[in-house]
C-alpha positions in Angstrom: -7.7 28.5 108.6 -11.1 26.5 107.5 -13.5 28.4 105.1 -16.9 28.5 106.2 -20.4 29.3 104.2 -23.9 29.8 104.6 -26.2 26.8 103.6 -30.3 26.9 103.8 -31.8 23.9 105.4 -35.2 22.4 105.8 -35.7 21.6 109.2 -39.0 20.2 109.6 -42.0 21.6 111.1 -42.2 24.1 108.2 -39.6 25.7 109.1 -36.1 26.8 107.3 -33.1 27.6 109.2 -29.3 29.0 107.8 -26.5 27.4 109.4 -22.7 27.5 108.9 -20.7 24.8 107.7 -17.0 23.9 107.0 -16.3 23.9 103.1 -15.2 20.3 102.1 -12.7 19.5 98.9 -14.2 18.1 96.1 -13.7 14.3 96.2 -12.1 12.2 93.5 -14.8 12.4 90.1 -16.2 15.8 91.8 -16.0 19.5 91.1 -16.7 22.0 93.3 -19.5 24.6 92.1 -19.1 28.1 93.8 -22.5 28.1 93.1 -24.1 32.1 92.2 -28.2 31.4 92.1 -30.4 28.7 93.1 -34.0 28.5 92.3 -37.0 27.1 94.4 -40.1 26.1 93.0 -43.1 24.0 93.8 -41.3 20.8 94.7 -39.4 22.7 97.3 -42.8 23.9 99.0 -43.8 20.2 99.0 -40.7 19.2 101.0 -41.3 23.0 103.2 -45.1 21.1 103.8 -43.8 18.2 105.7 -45.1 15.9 102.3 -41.2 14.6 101.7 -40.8 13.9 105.6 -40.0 10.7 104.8 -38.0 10.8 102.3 -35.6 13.3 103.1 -33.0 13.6 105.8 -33.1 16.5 107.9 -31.4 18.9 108.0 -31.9 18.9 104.2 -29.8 21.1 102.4 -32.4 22.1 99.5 -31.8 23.5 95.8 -31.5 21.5 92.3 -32.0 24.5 90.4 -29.0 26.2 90.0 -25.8 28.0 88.0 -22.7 29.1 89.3 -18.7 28.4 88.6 -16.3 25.8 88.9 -14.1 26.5 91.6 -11.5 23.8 91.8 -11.9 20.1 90.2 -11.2 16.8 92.1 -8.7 14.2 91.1 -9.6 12.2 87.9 -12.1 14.8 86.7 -11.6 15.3 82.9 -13.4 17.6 80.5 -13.9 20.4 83.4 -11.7 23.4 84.7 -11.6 26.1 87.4 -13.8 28.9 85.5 -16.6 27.1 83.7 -20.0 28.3 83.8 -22.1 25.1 84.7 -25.1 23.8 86.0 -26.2 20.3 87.3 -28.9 18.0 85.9 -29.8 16.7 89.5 -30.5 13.0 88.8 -28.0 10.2 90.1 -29.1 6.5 88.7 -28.3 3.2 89.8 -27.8 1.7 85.8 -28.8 -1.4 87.1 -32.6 -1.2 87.9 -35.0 -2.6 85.8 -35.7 0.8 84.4 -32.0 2.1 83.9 -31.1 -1.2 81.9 -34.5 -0.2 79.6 -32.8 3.0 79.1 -34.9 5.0 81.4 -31.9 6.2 84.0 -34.0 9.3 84.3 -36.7 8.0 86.3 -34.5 5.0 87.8 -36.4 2.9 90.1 -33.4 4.1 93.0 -33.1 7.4 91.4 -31.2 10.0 93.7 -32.5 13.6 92.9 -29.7 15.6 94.0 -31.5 18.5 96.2 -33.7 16.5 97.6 -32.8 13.0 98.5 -29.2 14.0 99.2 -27.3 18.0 99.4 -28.6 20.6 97.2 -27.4 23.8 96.1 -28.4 26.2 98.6 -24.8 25.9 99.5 -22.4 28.2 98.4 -19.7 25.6 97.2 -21.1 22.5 96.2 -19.6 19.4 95.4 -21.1 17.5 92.5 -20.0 14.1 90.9 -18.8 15.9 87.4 -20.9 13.5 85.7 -23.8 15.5 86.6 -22.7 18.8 85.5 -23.9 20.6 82.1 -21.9 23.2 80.4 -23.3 26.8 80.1 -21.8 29.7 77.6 -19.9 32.1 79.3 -22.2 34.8 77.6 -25.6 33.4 79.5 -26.8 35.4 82.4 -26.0 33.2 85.9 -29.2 34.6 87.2 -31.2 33.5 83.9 -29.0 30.4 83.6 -30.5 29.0 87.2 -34.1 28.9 85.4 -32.2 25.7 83.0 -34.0 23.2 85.4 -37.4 24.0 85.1 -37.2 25.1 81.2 -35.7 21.6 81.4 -39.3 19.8 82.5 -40.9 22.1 80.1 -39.0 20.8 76.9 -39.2 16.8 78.3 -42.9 17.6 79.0 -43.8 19.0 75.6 -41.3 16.2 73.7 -43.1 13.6 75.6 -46.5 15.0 74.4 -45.6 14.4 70.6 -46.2 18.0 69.7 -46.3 19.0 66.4 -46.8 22.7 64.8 -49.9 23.4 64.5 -51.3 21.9 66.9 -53.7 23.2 69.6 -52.5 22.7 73.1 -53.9 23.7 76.8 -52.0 24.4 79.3 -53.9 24.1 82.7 -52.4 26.0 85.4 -50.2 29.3 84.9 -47.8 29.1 87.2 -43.9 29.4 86.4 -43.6 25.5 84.9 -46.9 25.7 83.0 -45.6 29.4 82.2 -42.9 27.8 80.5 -44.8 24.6 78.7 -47.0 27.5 77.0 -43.6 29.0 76.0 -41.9 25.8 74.6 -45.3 24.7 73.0 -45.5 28.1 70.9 -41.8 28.1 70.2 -42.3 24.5 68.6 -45.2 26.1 66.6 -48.5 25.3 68.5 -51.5 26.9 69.3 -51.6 27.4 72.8 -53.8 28.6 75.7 -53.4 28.8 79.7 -56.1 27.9 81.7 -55.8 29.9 85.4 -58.2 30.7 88.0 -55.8 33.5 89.9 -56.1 36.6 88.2 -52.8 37.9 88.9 -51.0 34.6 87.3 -53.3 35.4 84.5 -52.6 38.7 84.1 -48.4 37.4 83.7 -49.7 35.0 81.6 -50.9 37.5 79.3 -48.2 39.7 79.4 -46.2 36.9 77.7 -48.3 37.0 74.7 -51.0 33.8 75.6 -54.8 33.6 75.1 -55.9 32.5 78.8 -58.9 31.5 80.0 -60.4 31.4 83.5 -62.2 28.0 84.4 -63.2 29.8 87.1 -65.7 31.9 85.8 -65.7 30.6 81.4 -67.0 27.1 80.5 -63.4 26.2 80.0 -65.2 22.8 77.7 -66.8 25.0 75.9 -64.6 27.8 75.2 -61.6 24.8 73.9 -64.4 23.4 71.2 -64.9 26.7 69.8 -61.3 27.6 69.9 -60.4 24.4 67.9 -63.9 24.3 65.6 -65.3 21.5 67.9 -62.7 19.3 67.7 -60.9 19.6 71.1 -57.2 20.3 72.1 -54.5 18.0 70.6 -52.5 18.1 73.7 -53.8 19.0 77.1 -50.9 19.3 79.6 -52.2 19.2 83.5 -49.7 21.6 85.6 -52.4 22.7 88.3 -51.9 20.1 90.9 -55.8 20.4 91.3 -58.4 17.9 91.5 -60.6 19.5 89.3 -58.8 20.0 86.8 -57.6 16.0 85.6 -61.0 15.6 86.0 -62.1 18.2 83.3 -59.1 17.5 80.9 -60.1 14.5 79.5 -63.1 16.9 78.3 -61.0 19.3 76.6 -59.0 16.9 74.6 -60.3 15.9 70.9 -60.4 12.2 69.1 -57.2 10.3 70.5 -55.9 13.4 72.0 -52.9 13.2 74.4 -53.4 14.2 78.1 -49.9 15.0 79.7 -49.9 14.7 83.7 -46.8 16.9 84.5 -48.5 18.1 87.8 -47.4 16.6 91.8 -51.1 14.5 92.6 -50.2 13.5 96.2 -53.6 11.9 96.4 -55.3 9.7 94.0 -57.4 11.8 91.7 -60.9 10.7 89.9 -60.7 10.5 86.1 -63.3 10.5 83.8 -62.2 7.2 82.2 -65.8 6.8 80.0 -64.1 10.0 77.7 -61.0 8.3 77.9 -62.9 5.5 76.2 -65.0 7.1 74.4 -62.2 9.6 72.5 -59.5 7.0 72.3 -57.9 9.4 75.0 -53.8 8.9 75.7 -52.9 10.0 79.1 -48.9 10.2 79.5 -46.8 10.9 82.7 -44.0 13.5 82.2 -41.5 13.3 85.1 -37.9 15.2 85.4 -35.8 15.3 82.2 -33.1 13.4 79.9 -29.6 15.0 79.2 -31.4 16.4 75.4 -33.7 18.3 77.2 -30.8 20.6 79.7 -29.3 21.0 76.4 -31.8 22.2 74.6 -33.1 24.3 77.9 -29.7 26.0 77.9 -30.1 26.5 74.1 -33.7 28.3 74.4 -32.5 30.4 77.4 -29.2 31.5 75.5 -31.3 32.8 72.2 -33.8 34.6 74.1 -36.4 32.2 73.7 -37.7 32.1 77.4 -38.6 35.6 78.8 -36.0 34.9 82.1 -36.8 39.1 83.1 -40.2 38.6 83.3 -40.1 34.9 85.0 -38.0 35.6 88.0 -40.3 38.1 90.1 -37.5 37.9 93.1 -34.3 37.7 93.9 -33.1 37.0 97.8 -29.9 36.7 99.9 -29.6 33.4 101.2 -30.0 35.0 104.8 -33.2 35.3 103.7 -34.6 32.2 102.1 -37.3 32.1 104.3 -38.7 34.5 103.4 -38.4 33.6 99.7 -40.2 30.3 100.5 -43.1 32.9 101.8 -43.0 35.2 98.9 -43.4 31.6 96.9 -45.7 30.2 98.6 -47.8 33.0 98.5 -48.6 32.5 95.4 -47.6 36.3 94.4 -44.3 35.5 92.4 -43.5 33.3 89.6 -39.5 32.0 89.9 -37.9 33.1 93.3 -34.0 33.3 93.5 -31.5 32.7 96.2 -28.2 34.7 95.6 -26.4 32.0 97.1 -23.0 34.1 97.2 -24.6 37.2 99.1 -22.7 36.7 102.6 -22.3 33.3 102.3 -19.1 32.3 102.6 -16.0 33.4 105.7 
């Protein structure tokens, strides 16, 4: 008799529908994940608004952050074995681009991000090419382990910024990926400060231990020069999305101080390029993650070093992802899980 299970799809239209499907073998070089939580997060609500239309291929089976177990390993696969806890770094390189032979496979000039240019893990056995799979301890939550992905982006974002303790860094935007920048920025030893204009993210913000500030209402400028004694922010990470706000970083950022674009800017954005000149400015992109920074991801969620109780606001059965792209998208929650194995398999 053929096993079926539950996957989530994007159908277009804004609109997500669950369907059942037949569950495949993994091929040769894969393993099959029964996969326990998948995450959504602000990339998925670009895809949900029609802005990845044409990029992905509907019915999109969503989901690249994610944990579960191995469930049965494909021919040729060494290293792995029914029982593992895992998760997937969700990036599948050509090696031969331009960038991939400069050693940049992460943001190959083909690249393949796994969830959303081909199957993700809302699914609840998924087959992966084992190359992309990262071991997790057995003793690591699967509901915390699930958050590895974004902590993932934090740690690339805050490597790529050159930190150093001591430092002073501001972290404009508060939601769950900036929520976690401020986190890996004070755990490497900086000074740190959210900047948030929705009083509810700043209140979570706050109850993580952060000074926050609301540009909203405070002369964010003014309130970063006297913070750092009128010398400005070392490193200024841009997580809002926002037009506003790449426009008033390059004012919070002191003498050759770095500005770190980590935020989606589907449009072009004005920059104030005379402080960029005038300060001697940097202004870096931060995109995805190397194979270091799901290590070291999995190493900060396994000591305790990200709050995972207070990040994930909601968890949801896959029957109901919908809704958990609503609960997201309405701005109320900070990490939104789908319990991928909650009725999803016959």
């Amino acid at each position: 008799m053929t096993a079926h299970m539950l996957t989530a799809n994007y159908l277009g239209n804004r609109e997500i529908g669950i369907s059942e499907t037949d569950v495949q073998p993994p091929a040769p070089g894969q393993v099959q994940i029964e996969v326990a939580y998948t995450g959504i997060c602000g990339t998925d609500l670009h895809i949900l608004h029609g802005s990845m239309d044409t990029r992905v291929s509907m019915p999109a089976i969503l989901g690249h952050e994610m944990s579960g177990i191995i469930a049965a390993v494909g021919e040729g696969v060494e290293g792995w074995q029914t029982g593992d806890h895992v998760t997937v770094m969700p990036l599948e390189w050509d090696g031969t681009c331009a960038a991939c032979r400069a050693g940049h496979q992460h943001i190959c000039q083909n690249l393949n991000f796994i969830g959303i240019d081909s199957p993700g893990a809302l699914q609840r056995l998924w087959n992966v090419a084992a190359a992309h799979v990262v071991a997790l301890p057995k003793e690591l939550r699967l509901d915390h382990a699930a958050l590895v992905e974004p902590v993932a982006v934090a740690v690339h974002d805050v490597r790529r910024a050159e930190l150093a303790p001591g430092d002073s860094a501001v972290v404009i935007g508060g939601g769950p990926i900036g929520a976690l920048i401020a986190t890996v920025a004070r755990n490497e030893g900086a000074r740190v400060v959210v900047a948030e204009i929705d009083p509810s993210r700043r209140q979570a913000i706050a109850d993580l231990g952060f000074e926050v500030l609301d540009p909203g209402t405070q002369d964010q400028t003014a309130w970063v020069n006297e913070w750092t004694g009128g010398a400005g922010a070392d490193v200024v990470f841009e997580v809002s999305g926002a037009a506003a706000a790449i426009l008033g970083a390059t004012g919070l950022a002191k003498v050759r101080g770095t500005i770190v674009v980590v935020a989606i800017h589907p449009q072009p954005r004005p920059v104030n390029l005379q402080q960029v000149f005038w300060r001697e400015l940097r202004i870096l992109g931060a995109r995805v993650y190397q194979r270091i920074d799901f290590e070291r991801a999995v190493e900060l969620l396994s000591t305790g070093v990200i709050p995972a109780d207070q990040l994930v606001t909601g968890i949801e059965p896959i029957t109901e992802t919908a809704q958990a792209f609503a609960t997201l998208e309405s701005g109320q929650a900070m990490k939104v899980l789908i319990d991928v194995g909650s009725g999803a398999t016959s």
